[in-house]
C-alpha positions in Angstrom: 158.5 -36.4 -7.1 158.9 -32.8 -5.5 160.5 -31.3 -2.9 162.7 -28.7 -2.2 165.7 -29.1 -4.7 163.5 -28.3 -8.3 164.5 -29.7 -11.8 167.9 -27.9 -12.9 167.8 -27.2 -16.9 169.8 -25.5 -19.2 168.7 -25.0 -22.9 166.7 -27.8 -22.3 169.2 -30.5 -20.6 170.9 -30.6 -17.5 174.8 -30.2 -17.7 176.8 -33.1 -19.0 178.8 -35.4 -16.4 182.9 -36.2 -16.7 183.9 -39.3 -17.4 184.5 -41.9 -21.2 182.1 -44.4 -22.3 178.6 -45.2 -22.6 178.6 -49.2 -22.2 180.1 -50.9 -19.5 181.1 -54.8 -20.1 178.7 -57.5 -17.9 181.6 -57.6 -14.8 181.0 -53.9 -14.1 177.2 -54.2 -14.0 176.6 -56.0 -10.7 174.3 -58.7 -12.4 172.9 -61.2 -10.1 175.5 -64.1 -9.7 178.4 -62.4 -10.3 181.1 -61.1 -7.7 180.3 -57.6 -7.2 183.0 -56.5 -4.5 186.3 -57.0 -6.3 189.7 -57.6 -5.4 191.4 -54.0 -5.7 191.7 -51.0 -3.0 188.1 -50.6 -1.3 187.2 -47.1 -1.7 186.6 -45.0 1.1 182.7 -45.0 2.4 180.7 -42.1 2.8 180.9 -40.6 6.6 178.7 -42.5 8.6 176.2 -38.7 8.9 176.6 -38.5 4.7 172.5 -37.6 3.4 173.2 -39.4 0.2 173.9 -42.8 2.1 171.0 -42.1 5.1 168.8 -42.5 1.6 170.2 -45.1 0.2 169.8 -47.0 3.8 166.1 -46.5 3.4 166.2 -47.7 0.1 167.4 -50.9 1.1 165.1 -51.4 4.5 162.4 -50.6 2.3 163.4 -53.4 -0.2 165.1 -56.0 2.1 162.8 -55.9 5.0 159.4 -53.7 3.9 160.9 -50.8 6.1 158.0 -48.4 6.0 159.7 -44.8 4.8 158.6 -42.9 7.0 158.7 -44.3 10.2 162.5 -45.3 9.5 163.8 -42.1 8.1 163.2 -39.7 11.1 164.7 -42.5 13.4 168.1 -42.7 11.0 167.5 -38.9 10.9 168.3 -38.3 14.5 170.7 -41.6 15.3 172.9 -39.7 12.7 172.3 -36.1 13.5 171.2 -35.0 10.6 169.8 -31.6 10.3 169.1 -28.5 8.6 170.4 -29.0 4.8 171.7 -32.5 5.2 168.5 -33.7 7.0 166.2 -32.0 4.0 168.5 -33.5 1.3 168.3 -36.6 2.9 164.7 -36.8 2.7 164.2 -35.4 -0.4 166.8 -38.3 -1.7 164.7 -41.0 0.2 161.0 -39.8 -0.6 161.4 -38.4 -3.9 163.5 -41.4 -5.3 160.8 -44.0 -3.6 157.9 -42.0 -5.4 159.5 -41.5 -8.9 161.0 -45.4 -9.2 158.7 -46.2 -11.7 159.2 -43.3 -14.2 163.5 -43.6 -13.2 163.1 -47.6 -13.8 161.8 -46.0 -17.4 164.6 -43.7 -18.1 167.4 -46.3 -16.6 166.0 -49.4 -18.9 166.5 -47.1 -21.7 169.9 -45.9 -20.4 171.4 -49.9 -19.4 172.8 -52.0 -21.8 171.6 -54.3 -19.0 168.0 -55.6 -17.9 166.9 -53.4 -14.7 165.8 -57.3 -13.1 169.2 -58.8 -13.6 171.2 -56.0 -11.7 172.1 -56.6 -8.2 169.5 -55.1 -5.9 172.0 -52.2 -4.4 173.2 -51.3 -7.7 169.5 -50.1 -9.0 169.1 -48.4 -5.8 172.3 -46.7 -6.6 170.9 -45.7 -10.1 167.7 -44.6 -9.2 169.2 -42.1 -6.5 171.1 -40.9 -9.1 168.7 -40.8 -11.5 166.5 -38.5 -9.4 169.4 -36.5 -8.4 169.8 -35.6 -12.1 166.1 -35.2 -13.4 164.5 -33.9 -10.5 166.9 -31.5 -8.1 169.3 -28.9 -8.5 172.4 -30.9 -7.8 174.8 -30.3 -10.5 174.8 -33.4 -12.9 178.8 -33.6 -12.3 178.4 -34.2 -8.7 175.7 -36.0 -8.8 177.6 -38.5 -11.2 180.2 -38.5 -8.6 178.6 -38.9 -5.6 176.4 -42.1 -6.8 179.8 -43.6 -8.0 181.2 -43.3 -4.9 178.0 -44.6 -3.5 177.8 -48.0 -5.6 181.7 -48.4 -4.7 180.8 -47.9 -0.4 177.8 -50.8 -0.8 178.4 -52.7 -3.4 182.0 -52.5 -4.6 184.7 -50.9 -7.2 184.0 -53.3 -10.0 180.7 -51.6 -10.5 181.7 -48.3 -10.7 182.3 -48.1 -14.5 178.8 -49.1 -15.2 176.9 -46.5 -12.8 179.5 -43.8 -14.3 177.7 -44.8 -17.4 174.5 -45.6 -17.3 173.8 -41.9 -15.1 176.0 -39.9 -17.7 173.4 -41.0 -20.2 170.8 -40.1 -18.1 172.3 -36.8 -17.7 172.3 -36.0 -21.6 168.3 -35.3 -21.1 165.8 -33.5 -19.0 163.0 -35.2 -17.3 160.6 -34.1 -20.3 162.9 -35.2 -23.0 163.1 -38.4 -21.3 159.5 -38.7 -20.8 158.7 -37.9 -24.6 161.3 -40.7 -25.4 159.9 -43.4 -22.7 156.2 -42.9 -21.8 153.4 -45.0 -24.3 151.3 -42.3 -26.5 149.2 -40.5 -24.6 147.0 -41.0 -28.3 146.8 -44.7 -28.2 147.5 -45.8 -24.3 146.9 -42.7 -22.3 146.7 -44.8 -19.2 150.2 -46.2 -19.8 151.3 -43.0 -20.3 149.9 -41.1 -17.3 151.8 -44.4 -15.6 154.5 -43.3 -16.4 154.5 -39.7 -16.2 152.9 -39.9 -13.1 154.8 -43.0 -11.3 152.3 -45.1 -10.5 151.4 -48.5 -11.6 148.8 -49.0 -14.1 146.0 -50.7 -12.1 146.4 -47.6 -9.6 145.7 -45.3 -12.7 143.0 -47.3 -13.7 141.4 -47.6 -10.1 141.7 -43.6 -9.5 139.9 -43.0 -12.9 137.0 -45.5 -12.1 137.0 -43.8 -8.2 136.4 -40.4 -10.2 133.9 -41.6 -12.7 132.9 -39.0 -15.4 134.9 -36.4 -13.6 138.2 -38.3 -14.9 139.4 -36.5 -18.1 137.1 -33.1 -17.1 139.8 -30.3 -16.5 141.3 -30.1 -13.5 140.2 -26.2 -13.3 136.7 -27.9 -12.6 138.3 -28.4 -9.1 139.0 -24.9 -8.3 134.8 -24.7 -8.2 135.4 -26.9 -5.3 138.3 -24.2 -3.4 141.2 -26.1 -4.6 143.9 -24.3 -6.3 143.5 -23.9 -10.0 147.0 -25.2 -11.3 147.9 -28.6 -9.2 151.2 -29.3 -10.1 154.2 -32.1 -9.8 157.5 -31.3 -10.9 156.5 -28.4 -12.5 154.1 -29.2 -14.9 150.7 -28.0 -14.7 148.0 -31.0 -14.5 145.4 -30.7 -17.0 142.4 -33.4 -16.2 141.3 -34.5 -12.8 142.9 -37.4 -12.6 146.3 -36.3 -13.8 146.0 -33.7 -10.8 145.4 -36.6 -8.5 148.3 -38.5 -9.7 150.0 -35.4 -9.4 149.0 -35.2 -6.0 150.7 -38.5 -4.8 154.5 -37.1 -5.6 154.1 -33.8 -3.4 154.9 -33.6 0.1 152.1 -32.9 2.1 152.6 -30.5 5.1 152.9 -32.1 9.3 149.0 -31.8 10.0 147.6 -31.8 13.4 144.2 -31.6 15.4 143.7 -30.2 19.1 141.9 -31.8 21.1 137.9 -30.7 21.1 137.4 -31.0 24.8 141.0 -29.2 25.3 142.0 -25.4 24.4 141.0 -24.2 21.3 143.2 -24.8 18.0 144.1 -21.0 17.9 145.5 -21.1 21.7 148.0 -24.0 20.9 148.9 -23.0 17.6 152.9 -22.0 17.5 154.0 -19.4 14.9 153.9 -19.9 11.6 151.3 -22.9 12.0 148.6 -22.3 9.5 144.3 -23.4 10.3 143.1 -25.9 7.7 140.4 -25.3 5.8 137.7 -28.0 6.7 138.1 -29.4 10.4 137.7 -26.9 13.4 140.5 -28.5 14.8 143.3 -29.1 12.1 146.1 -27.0 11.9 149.5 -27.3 9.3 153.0 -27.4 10.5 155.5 -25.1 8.8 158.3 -26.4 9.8 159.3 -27.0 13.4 159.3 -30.6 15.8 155.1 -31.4 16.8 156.8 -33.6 19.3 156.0 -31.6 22.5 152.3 -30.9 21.4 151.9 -34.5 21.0 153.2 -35.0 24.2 151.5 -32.4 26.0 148.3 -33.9 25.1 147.1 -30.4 23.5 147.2 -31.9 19.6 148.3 -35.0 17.9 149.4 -35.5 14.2 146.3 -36.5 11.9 145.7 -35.8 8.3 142.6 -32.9 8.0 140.6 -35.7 5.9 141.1 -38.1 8.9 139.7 -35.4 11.1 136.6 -35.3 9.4 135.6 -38.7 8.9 134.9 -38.8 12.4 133.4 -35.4 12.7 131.2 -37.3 10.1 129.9 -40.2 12.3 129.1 -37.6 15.1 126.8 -35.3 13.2 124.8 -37.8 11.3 121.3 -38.1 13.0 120.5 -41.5 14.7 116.9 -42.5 15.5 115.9 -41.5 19.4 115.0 -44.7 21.2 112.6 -45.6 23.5 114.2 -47.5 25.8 116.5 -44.9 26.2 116.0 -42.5 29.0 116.2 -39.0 28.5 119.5 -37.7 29.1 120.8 -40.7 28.9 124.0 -40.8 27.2 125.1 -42.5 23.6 128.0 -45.1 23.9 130.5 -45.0 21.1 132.5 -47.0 19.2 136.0 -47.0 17.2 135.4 -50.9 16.3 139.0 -50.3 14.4 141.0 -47.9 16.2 144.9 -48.4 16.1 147.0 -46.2 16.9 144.2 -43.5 18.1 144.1 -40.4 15.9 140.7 -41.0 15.5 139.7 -42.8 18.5 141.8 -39.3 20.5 139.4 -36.7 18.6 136.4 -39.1 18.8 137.0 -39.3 22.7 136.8 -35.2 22.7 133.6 -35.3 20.2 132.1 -37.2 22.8 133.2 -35.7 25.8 131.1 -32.3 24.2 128.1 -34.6 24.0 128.5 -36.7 27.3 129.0 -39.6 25.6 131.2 -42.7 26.3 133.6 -44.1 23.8 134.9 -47.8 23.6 137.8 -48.4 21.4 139.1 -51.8 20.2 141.7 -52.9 18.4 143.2 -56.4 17.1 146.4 -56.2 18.2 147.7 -55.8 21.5 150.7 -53.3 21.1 148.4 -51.0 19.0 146.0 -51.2 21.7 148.3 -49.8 23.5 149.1 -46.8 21.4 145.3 -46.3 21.5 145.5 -46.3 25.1 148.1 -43.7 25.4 147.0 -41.3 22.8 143.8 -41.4 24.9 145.6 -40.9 28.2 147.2 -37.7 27.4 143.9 -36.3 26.4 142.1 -37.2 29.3 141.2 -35.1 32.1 139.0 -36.5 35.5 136.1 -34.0 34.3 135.5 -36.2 31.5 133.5 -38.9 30.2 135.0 -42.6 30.7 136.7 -44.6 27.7 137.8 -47.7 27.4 140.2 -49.4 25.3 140.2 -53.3 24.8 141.8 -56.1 22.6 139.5 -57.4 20.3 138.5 -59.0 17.0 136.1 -56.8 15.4 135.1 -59.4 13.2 134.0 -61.6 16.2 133.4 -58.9 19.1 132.6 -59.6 22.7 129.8 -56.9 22.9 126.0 -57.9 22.2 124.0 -56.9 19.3 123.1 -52.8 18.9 125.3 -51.7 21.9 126.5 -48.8 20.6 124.5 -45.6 19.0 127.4 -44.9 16.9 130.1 -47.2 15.1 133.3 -46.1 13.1 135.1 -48.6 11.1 137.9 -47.4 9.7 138.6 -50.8 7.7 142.5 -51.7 7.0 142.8 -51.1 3.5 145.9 -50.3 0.8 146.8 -47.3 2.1 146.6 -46.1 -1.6 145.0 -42.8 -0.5 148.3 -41.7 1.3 150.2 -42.2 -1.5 151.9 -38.7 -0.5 152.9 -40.0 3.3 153.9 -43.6 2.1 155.7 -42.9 -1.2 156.7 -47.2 -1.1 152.9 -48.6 -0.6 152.3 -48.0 -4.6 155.1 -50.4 -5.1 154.0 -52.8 -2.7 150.5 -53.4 -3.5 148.9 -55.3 -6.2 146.0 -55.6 -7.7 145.2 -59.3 -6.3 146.3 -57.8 -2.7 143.1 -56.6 -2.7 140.7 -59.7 -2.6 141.9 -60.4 1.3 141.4 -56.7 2.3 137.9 -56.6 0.3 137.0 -59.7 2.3 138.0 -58.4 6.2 136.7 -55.2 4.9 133.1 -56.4 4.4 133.6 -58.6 7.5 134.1 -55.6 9.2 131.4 -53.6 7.7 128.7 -56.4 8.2 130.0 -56.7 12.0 129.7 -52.7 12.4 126.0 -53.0 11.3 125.8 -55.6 14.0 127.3 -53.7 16.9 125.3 -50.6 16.2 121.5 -49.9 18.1 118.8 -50.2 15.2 118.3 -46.3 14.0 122.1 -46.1 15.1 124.7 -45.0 12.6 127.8 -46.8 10.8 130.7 -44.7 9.5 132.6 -47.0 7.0 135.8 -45.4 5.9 138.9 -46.1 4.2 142.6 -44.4 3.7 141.6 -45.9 -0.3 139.8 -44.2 -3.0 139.9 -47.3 -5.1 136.0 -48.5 -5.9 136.8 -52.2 -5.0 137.8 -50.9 -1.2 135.0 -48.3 -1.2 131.3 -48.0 -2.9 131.9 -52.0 -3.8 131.9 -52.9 -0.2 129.1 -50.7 0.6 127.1 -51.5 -1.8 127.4 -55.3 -1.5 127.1 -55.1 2.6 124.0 -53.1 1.8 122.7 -55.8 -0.8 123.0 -58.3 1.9 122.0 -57.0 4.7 117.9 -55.4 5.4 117.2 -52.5 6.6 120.2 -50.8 6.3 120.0 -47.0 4.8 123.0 -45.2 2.7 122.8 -42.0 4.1 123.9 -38.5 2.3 127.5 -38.3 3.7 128.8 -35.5 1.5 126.0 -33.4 2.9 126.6 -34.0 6.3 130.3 -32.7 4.9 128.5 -29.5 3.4 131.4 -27.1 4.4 133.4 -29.3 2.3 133.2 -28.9 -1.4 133.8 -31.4 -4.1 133.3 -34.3 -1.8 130.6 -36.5 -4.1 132.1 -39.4 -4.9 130.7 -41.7 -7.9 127.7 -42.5 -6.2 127.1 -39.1 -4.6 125.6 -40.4 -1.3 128.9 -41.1 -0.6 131.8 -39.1 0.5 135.0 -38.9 -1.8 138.4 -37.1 -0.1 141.0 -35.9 -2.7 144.7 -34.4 -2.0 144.0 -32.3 -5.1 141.2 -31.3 -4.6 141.1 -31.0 -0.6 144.9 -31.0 0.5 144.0 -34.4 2.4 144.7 -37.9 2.2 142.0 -39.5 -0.2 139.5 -40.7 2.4 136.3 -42.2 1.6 133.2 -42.0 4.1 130.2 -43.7 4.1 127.4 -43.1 6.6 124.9 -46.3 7.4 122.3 -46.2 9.1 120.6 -49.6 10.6 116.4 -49.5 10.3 114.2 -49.6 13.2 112.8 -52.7 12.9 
């Protein structure tokens, strides 16, 4: 719930709001089945370019229609020429409001003389733009009073403009912390509850990061900084103090534009623009401080991908597959992204191959992210290097034959839950009995990997999840069921990379907090000789 406009205080509170009354009768409240546009003069809507409403917008395509965030903003962004300040507020509005709606829904049930579930849809998006407006930027609590009532009367109507007067004047009376101390369970007695709702995230996703960090889960979060993180993570100010409030912590900031060049292209320090920062693990990853990465994409020289991304398959290329003896020598590996839409890692895979002379095959499900694939490959490639090949296909049931390929990644569709930071709706979205299906396809996919890979070949199974059920469960159940398969030491094929051992230390274990990536898991397979 951070950004650039920081909590505004004074002597403990933010400044009090104009306007009478605290309680607003059931007409004003927009409830479900009552009449919520009115009869009298319609107030004038925001201007068509106004940041407040771009937010609000997203809001609702991310409610009505499971708009993802950040694909729609930057589109509404530039179809309303928003820039500078009003592009920044705009997103601050839109991101920070989708990653704090659980600890605002909090605040506002305490605030309403109505139940959150029986307000009109627009009217809670309303409040909870408002609410974060108030606890968590420094827009003066008058105006942002104001501008939310003039909100709710543009998409909803005048008649509710009495109750979002009130409801976000009471808000107002307290800071975030006040509000927390009055709203969040005992840390004492239900400390998960609590870190819900300090946090924002729902329950089960408190309970699966704790079980993904095993013992490490209440140590200090200064245990970290052994690892080269920074010693203090913080959210909204607040210093974290265990590991796994630093990785809740984690999902509310906003992570940097990342990007990778290409390894059989110039170098990352050749095609770095100013100000553009190296990252710290992958040779290739550099950070965006501020600026469009459009015409680097499209040159071909680097494409957006998250360092922790980067390295899962830097991964699968340095673990060590049996020689064969069929093979001749010389002869080069074939390779294969058995996963691969929409090409980040299938783009720096293709380069990680071209280095070794080896061929790359990428497939994908669906045909129109087969086609991303197939462009993100394109603007890499060069006539000097190795072939690729992209195909439609259902890694589950592939066209190839048994032990093709020397080298398999499988990055398995998952929850997204790792890139919490990127996707500030996917915590609202998923729940826990989502993740039955995806834990199914997932081993599917896994099992089909093992398949497609050359006995003494390698398997790189890796998720955008930390949570256990996605990760090491998979694994370990795939491995149970399948001979001959051997779990190799992933987090020391990562050895540059401290802090990686996940609960079952053969396996690899990314974490914003720790790492300033997405939380990526990695596992390394390897399929036995006979």
């Amino acid at each position: 719930m951070s950004g650039n406009y920081r909590p505004r205080r004074r002597n403990g509170r933010p400044a009090a709001a104009g306007g009478t009354g605290a309680k607003a009768d059931e007409a004003s409240a927009g409830t479900r089945g009552t009449g919520t546009r009115g009869t009298g003069r319609r107030a004038r809507s925001p201007r068509p370019a106004d940041p407040r409403r771009t937010a609000y917008d997203v809001l609702a395509a991310v409610r009505d229609r499971a708009a993802y965030a950040n694909l729609l903003l930057p589109k509404l962004l530039a179809e309303r020429q928003l820039t500078g300040r009003d592009a920044a507020l705009a997103t601050e509005l839109a991101y920070g409001t989708l990653r704090g709606q659980g600890t605002y829904d909090a605040i506002l049930t305490a605030c309403s003389d109505r139940p959150l579930d029986k307000l009109d849809p627009p009217v809670l998006d309303v409040l909870r733009l408002g609410a974060h407006q108030l606890l968590n930027t420094r827009i003066g609590a008058h105006a942002a009073v104001a501008t939310s009532v003039d909100l709710a009367k543009s998409v909803v109507g005048p008649r509710v403009s009495g109750y979002v007067n009130a409801v976000l004047r009471r808000v107002a009376t307290r800071d975030l912390d006040a509000w927390l101390d009055i709203v969040a369970p005992s840390q004492m007695t239900d400390q998960d509850g609590y870190l819900a709702t300090r946090y924002s995230h729902p329950r089960w996703i408190v309970g699966a990061y704790r079980a993904a960090l095993g013992d490490a889960a209440d140590d200090p979060a200064q245990a970290a900084a052994a690892a080269g993180a920074p010693a203090d993570p913080r959210a909204n100010g607040e210093v974290a103090v265990t590991e796994l409030e630093a990785a809740l912590a984690a999902g509310n900031a906003r992570p940097r534009v990342t990007m990778a060049a290409f390894p059989a292209g110039p170098g990352r320090d050749e095609i770095m623009p100013a100000g553009a920062e190296p990252g710290r693990w992958s040779p290739y990853a550099f950070t965006l401080q501020s600026g469009d990465p459009a015409p680097l994409v499209e040159s071909g020289v680097a494409a957006v991908q998250d360092e922790g991304s980067q390295l899962a398959a830097i991964a699968v290329t340095r673990a060590p597959v049996a020689p064969l003896a069929a093979k001749g020598d010389g002869e080069a590996e074939r390779w294969l992204d058995l996963c691969a839409g929409p090409g980040g890692k299938s783009r720096l895979l293709y380069g990680l191959a071209a280095a070794s002379g080896a061929t790359l095959v990428a497939a994908e499900l669906h045909p129109h992210r087969a086609a991303l694939v197939a462009k993100a490959l394109a603007r890499a490639s060069r006539a000097d290097l190795p072939r690729h090949e992209v195909i439609v296909a259902d890694g589950t049931k592939p066209p190839w034959s048994d032990g093709a390929f020397d080298r398999v990644l499988v990055d398995a569709p998952c929850s997204g839950l790792g890139a919490l930071r990127r996707r500030p709706e996917a915590r609202w979205r998923k729940s826990e009995d989502d993740l039955k299906e995806l834990t199914a396809l997932q081993r599917d996919l896994l099992r089909s990997a093992l398949k497609s890979v050359r006995p003494g070949g390698v398997v790189a199974y890796v998720t955008c999840s930390p949570v256990p059920a996605e990760t090491s469960d998979v694994v370990a159940d795939v491995v149970a069921s399948t001979p001959g398969v051997d779990i190799l030491d992933t987090a020391a094929l990562l050895s540059g990379v401290p802090g990686t051992r996940s609960a079952d230390p053969r396996h690899a274990q990314l974490w914003p907090h720790r790492h300033g990536t997405d939380a990526i898991f990695i596992a390394i397979l390897r399929r036995g000789e006979s």
